[in-house]
MARVOSE-610185 format. One record per residue (C-alpha): residue in one letter; x, y, z. Coordinates in Angstrom, 2 decimals, always signed. Example, Ala and Ser with C-alpha at 12.3 -4.5 7.8 and 13.67 -1.06 7.14 Angstrom:
<atoms>
[atom 'A',[+12.30,-4.50,+7.80]];
[atom 'S',[+13.67,-1.06,+7.14]];
</atoms>
This chain:
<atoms>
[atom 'X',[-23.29,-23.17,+32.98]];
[atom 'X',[-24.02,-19.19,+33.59]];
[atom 'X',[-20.71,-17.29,+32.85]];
[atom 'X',[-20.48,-13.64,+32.79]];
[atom 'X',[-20.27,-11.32,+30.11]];
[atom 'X',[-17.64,-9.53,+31.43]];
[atom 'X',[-15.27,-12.75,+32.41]];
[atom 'X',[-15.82,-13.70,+28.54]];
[atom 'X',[-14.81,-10.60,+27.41]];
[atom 'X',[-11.36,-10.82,+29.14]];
[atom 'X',[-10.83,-14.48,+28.20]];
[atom 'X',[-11.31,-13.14,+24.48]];
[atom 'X',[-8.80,-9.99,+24.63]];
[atom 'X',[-6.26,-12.22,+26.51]];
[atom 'X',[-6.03,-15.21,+24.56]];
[atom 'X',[-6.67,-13.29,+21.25]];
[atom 'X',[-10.18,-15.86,+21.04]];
[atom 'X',[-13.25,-15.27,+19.55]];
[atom 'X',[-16.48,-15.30,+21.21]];
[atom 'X',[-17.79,-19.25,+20.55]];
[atom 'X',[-13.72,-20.09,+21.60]];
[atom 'X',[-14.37,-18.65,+24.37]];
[atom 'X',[-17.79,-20.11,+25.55]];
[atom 'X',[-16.58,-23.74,+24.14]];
[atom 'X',[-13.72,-23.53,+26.37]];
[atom 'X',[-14.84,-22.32,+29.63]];
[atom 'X',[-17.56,-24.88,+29.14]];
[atom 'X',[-15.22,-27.67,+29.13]];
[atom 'X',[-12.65,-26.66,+31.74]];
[atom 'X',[-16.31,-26.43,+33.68]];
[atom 'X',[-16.38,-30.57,+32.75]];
[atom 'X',[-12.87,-31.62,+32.76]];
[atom 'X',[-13.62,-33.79,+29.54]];
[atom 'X',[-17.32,-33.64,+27.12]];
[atom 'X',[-18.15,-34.63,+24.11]];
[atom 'X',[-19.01,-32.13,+20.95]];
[atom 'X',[-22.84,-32.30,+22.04]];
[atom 'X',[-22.49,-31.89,+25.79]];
[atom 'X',[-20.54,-28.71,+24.97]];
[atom 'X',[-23.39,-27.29,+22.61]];
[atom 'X',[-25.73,-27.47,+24.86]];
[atom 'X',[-23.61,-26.31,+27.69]];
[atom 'X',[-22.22,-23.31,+26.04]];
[atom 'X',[-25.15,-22.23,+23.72]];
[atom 'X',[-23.15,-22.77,+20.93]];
[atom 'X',[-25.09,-24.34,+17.59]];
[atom 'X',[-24.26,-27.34,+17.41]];
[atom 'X',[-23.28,-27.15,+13.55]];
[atom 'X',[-20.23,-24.58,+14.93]];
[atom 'X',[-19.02,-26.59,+17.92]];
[atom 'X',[-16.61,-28.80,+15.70]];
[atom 'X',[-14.97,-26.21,+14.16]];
[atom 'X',[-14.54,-24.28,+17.77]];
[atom 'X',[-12.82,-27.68,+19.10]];
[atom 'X',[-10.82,-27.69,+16.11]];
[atom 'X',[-9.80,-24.53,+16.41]];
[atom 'X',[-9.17,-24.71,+20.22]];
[atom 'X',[-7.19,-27.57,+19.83]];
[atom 'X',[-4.43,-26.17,+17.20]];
[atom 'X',[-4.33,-23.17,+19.31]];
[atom 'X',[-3.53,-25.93,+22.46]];
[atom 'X',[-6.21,-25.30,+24.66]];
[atom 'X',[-7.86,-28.79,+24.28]];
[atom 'X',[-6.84,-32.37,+23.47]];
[atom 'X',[-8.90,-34.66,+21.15]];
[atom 'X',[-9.25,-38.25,+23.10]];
[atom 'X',[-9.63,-40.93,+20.32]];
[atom 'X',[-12.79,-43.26,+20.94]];
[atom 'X',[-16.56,-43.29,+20.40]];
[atom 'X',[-18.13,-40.81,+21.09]];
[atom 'X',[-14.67,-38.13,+20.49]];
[atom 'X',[-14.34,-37.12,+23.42]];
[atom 'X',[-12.42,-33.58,+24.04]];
[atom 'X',[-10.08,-33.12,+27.74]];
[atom 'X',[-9.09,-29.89,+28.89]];
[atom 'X',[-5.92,-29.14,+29.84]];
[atom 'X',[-5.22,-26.73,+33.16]];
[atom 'X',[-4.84,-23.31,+32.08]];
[atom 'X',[-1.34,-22.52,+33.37]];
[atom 'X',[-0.15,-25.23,+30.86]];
[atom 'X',[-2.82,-23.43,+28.36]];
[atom 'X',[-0.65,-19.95,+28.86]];
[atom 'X',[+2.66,-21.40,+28.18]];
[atom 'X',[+1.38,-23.15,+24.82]];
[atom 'X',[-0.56,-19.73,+23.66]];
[atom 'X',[+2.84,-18.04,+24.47]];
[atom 'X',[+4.75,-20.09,+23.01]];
[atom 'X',[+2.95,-20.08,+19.62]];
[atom 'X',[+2.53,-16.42,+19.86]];
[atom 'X',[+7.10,-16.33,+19.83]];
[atom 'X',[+6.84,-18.68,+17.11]];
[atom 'X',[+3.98,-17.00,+14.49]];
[atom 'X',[+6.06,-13.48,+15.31]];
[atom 'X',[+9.02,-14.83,+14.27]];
[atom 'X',[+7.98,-16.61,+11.51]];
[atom 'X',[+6.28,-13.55,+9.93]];
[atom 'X',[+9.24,-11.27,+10.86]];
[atom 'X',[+11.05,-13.50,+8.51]];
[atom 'X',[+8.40,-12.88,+6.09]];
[atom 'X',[+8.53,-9.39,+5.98]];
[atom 'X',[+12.86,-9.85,+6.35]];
[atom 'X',[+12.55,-11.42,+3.19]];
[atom 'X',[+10.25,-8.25,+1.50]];
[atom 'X',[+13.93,-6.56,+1.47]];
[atom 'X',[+15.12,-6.40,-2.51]];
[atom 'X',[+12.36,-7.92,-3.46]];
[atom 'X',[+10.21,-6.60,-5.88]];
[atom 'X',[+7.37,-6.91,-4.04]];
[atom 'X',[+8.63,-4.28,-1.86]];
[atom 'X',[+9.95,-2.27,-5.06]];
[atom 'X',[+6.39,-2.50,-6.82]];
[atom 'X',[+5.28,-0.72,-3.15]];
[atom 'X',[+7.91,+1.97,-3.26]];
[atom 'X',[+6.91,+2.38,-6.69]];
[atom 'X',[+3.28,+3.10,-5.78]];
[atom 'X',[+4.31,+5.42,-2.90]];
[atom 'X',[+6.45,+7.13,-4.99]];
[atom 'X',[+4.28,+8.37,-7.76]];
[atom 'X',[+1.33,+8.84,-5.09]];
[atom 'X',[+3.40,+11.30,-2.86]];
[atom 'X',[+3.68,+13.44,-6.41]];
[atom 'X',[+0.07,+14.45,-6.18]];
[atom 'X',[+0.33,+15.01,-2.63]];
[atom 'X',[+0.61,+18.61,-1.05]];
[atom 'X',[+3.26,+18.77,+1.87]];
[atom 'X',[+0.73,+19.99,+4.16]];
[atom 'X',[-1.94,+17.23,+3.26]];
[atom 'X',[+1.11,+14.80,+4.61]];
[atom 'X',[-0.24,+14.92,+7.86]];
[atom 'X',[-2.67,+13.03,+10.70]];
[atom 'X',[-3.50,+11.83,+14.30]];
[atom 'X',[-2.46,+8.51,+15.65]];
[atom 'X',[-4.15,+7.32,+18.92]];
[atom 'X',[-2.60,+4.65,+21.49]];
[atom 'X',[+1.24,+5.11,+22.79]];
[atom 'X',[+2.95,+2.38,+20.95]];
[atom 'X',[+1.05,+3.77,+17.68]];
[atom 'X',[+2.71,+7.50,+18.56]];
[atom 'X',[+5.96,+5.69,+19.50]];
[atom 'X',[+6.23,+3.64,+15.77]];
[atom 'X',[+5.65,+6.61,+14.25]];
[atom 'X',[+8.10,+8.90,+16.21]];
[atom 'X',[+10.47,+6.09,+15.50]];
[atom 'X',[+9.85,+6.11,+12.01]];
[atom 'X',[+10.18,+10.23,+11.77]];
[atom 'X',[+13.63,+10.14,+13.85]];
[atom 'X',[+15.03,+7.58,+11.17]];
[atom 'X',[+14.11,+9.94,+8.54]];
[atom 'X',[+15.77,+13.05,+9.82]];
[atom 'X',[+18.81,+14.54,+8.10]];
[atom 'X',[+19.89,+17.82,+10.26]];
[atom 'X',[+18.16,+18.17,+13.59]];
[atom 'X',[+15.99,+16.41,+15.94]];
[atom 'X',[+14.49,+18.66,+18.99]];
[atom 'X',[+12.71,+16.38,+21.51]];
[atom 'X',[+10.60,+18.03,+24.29]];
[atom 'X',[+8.78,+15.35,+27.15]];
[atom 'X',[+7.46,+14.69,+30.46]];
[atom 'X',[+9.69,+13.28,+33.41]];
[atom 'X',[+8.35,+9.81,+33.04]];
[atom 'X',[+8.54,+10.28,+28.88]];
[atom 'X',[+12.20,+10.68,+29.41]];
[atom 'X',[+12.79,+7.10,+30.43]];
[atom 'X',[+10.04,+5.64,+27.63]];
[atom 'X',[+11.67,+7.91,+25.15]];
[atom 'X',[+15.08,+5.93,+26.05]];
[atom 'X',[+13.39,+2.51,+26.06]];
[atom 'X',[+11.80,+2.97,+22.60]];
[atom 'X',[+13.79,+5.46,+20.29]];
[atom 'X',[+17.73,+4.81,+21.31]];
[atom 'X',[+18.43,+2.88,+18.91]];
[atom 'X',[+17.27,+5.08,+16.04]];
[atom 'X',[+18.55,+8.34,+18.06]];
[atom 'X',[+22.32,+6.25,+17.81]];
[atom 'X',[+21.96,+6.07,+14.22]];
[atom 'X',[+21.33,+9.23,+13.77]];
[atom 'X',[+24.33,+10.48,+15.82]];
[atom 'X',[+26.87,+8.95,+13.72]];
[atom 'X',[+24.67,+9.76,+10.71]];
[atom 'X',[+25.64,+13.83,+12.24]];
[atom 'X',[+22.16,+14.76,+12.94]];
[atom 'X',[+22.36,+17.35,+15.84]];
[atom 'X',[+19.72,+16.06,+18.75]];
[atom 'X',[+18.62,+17.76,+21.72]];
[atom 'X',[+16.56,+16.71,+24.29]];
[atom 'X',[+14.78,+19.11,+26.84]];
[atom 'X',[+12.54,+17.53,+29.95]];
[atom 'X',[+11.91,+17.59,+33.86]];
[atom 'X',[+14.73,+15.86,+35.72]];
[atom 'X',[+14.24,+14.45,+38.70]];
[atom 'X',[+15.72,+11.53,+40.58]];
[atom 'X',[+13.51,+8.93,+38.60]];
[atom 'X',[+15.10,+9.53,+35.36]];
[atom 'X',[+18.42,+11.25,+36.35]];
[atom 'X',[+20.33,+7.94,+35.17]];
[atom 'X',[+18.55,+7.99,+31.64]];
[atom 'X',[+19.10,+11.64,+30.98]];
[atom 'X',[+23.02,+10.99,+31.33]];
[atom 'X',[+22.87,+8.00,+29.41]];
[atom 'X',[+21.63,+10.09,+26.68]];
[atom 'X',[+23.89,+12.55,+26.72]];
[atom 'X',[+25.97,+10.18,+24.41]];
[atom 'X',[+23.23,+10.80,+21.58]];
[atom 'X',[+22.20,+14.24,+22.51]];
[atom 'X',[+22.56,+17.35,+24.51]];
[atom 'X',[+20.22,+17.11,+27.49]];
[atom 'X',[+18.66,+19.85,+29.29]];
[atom 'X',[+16.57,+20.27,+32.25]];
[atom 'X',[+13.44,+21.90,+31.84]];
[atom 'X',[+11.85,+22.85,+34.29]];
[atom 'X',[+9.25,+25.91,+33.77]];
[atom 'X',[+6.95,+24.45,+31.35]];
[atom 'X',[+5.19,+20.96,+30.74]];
[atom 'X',[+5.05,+19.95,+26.66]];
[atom 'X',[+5.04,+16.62,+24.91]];
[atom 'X',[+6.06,+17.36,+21.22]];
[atom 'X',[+9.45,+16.35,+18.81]];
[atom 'X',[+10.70,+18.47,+15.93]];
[atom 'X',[+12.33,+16.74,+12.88]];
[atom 'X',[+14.71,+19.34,+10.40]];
[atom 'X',[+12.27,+22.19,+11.20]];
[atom 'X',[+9.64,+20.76,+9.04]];
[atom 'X',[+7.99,+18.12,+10.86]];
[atom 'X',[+6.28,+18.44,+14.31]];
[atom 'X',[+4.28,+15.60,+16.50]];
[atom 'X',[+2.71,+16.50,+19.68]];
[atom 'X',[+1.16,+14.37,+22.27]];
[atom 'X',[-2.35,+16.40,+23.05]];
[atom 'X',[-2.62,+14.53,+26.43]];
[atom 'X',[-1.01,+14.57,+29.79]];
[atom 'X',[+0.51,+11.62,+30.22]];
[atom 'X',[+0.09,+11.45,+33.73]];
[atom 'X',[-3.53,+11.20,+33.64]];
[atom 'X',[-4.69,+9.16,+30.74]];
[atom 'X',[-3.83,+5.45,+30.16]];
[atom 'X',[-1.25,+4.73,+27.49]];
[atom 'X',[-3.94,+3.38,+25.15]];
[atom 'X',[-6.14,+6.86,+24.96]];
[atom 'X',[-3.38,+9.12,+24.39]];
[atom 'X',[-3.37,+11.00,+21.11]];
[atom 'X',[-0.53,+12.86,+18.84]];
[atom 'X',[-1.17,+14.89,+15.82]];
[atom 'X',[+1.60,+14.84,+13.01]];
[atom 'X',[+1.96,+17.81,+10.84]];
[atom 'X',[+4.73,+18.15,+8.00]];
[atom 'X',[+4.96,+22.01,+7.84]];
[atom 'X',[+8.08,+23.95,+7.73]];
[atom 'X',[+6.36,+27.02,+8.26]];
[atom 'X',[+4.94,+26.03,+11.43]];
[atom 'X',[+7.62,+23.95,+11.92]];
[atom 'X',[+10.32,+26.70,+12.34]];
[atom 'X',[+8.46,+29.33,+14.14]];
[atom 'X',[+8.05,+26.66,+16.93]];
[atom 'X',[+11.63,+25.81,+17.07]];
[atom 'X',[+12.14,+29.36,+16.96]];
[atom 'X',[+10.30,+29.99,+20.02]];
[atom 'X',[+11.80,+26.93,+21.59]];
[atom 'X',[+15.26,+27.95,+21.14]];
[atom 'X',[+14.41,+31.02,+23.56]];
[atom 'X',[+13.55,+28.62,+26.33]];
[atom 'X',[+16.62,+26.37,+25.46]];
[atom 'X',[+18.73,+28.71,+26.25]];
[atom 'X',[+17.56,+29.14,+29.43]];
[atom 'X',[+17.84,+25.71,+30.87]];
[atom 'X',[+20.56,+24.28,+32.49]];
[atom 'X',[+22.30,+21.50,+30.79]];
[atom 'X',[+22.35,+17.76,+32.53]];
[atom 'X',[+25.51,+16.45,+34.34]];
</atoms>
């Protein structure tokens, strides 16, 4: 049984498999039903491994073990494959979101703190800084910096950032209302997002801004991400932000900001 490189190479990123899953299992859907052997052979798999790669398959419900002599292994159709891989995936998340619930007061989680604590001594503001790649990575940490802020949060987007921004960071943006952190909120509106913007303006004063294109978010003058890529152009997974903790830097681009802010017109 030939099977591409390329189909193998999905199979593995979708079902989270590694490569000898992968062969094992497209070898027996090819059969219906083989034994250990018959699969080795079939998929180029050693022989010594093929056990293991049933075993594994089958607590991850892609096969079923028939009882008998020779063991015989049946595969199951795939649609009924998807719902078991799903429904293992809800139950391992939850299960080590309880795990990391239960971190809170314990001293575990203190001993951490701890370690942080003493290591940020050592640690110039200016070295506090990096670049995260992928758009859920830049979204955690934007997250992250907005539950941290104590005076003033200026956001700056894209048209189609707008609506993301609402999706990921509302909750955190509502905290930090009643917490009195001022937030404002400049981007293009347009008659895609026009809904979101006034639905924000309960967290934040929303303007529209429309003579420049910028992805970047200010946090109490000293902390600054910006997205380096238009967002329009490069898949979610390639784009790139660069987070600096410098007031100096900081300020003189709020600064310049506040020129253009008062300039736009605020959303109704």
């Amino acid at each position: 049984m030939i099977v591409k490189d390329e189909f193998l190479s999905r199979l593995r990123k979708i079902f989270d498999l590694n490569l000898y899953e992968a062969k094992v299992w497209t070898a027996l859907l090819s059969r219906g039903n083989s034994t250990a052997g018959e699969l080795s052979s079939i998929s180029d798999v050693p022989r010594s491994r093929t056990y293991d790669i049933l075993e594994s398959l089958e607590k991850k419900g892609f096969v079923v073990m028939k009882l008998g002599k020779p063991i015989k292994f049946v595969a199951l159709k795939p649609e009924e494959v998807v719902e078991r891989v799903k429904k293992n995936l809800v139950r391992e998340a939850q299960e080590k979101s309880k795990r990391l619930e239960t971190l809170k007061g314990d001293e575990v989680l203190d001993e951490l703190n701890t370690l942080f604590t003493q290591g940020v001594k050592f640690v110039e503001p200016t070295d506090l800084s990096g670049s995260l790649r992928g758009r859920q990575n830049l979204y955690n940490h934007l997250d992250m910096m907005i539950r941290d802020a104590e005076k003033t949060i200026t956001i700056v987007t894209t048209a189609e950032g707008l609506n993301r921004k609402f999706e990921a960071l509302i909750p955190s943006l509502e905290k930090c209302k009643k917490r009195g952190v001022k937030i404002r909120i400049a981007a293009p509106i347009n008659a895609n997002n026009i809904k979101v913007a006034r639905d924000l303006r309960r967290v934040a004063e929303v303007r529209n801004l429309d003579k420049m294109k910028a992805r970047f978010i200010i946090i109490d003058s000293n902390q600054i991400m910006f997205m380096l890529l238009d967002d329009e152009k490069f898949h979610p997974n390639y784009d790139i932000g660069v987070w600096i903790n410098t007031e100096f830097f900081a300020s003189a681009l709020e600064q310049m900001f506040e020129l253009a802010w008062r300039e736009m017109k605020s959303v109704k």
